[in-house]
C-alpha positions in Angstrom: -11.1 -20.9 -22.4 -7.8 -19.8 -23.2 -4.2 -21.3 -24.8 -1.8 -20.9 -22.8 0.9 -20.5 -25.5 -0.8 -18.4 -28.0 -3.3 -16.4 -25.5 -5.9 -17.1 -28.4 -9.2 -17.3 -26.4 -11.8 -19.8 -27.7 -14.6 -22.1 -26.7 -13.4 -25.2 -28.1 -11.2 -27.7 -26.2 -8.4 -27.1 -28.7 -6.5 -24.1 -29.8 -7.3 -23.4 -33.1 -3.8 -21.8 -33.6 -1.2 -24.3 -32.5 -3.8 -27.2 -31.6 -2.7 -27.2 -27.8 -5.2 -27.9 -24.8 -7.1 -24.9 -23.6 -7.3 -23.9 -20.2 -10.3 -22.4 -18.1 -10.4 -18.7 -17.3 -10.4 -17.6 -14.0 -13.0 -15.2 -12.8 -12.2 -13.1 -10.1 -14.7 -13.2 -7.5 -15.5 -9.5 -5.7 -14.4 -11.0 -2.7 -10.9 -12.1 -4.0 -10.9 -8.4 -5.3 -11.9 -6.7 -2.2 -9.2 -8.5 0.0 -6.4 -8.3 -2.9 -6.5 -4.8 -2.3 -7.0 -4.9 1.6 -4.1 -6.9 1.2 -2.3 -4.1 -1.1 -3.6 -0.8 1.3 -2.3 -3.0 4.6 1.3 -2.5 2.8 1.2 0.8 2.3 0.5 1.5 5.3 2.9 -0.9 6.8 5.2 1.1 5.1 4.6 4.4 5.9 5.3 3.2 9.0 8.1 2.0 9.0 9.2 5.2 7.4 7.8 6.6 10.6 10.1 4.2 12.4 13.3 4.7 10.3 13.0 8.9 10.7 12.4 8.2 14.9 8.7 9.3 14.9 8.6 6.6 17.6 10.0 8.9 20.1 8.4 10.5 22.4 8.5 14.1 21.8 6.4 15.6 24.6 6.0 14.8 28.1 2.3 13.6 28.0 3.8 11.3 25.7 6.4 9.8 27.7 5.6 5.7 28.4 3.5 5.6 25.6 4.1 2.6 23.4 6.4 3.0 20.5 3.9 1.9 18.1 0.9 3.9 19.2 3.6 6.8 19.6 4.5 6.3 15.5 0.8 6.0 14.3 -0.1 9.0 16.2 3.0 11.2 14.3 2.6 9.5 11.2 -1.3 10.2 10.9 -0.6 14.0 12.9 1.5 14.3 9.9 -0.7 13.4 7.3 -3.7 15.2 8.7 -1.9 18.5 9.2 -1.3 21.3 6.3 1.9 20.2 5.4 0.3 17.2 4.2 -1.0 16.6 0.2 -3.6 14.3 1.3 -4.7 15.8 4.7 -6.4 12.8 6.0 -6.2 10.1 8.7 -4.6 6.9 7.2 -7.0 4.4 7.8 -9.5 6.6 5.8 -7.2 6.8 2.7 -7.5 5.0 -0.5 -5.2 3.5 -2.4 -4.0 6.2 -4.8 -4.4 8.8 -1.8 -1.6 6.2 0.2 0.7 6.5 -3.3 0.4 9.8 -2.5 1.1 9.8 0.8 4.1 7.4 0.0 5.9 9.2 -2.3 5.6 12.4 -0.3 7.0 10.6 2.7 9.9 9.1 0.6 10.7 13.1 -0.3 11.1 13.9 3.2 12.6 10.6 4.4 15.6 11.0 1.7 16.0 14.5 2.4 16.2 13.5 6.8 19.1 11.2 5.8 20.7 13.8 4.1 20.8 16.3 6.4 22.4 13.5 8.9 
């Protein structure tokens, strides 16, 4: 157990500090982990997308791809981008982990900023 207005862990009901009630821990269960940081990778890649969306990787940019829904047409850029050379992580999105999508993040940031400069 824990005070909540010293942070002195103890077992007692009590604090011994300021003589407050304690409070129960929580424990994290691996579940509650696991889909915290489903939850936290789904951003990411939410928002590498929509970096996708904001530059016009949406488009179509070849005739196969004409009438090919805008959102399918974005992954498919976004994830040619990431697995080509020009790339630091070169690899598909959904097979990233989470410091690989920082990565990716920040690296799509660099290139975003430097699309709307040019504009």
């Amino acid at each position: 157990m824990h005070c909540p207005n010293c942070q002195v862990t103890t077992t007692r009901p009590d604090c011994p500090v300021c003589g407050g009630p304690t409070k129960a821990t929580q424990h994290v269960t691996h579940e509650q982990n696991a889909r915290y940081f489903a939850e936290q990778k789904s951003k990411m890649v939410r928002k590498l997308l929509a970096m996708g969306y904001s530059m016009g990787w949406d488009k179509p940019q070849t005739a196969s791809e004409v009438g090919t829904d805008r959102k399918q047409l974005c992954w498919q850029h976004v994830n040619g981008f990431f697995n080509s050379d020009k790339s630091v992580v070169k690899k598909p999105i959904d097979k990233m982990t989470a410091s690989e999508l920082r990565q990716a993040i920040t690296q799509l940031e660099r290139i975003q900023s430097y699309f709307f400069k040019k504009i």
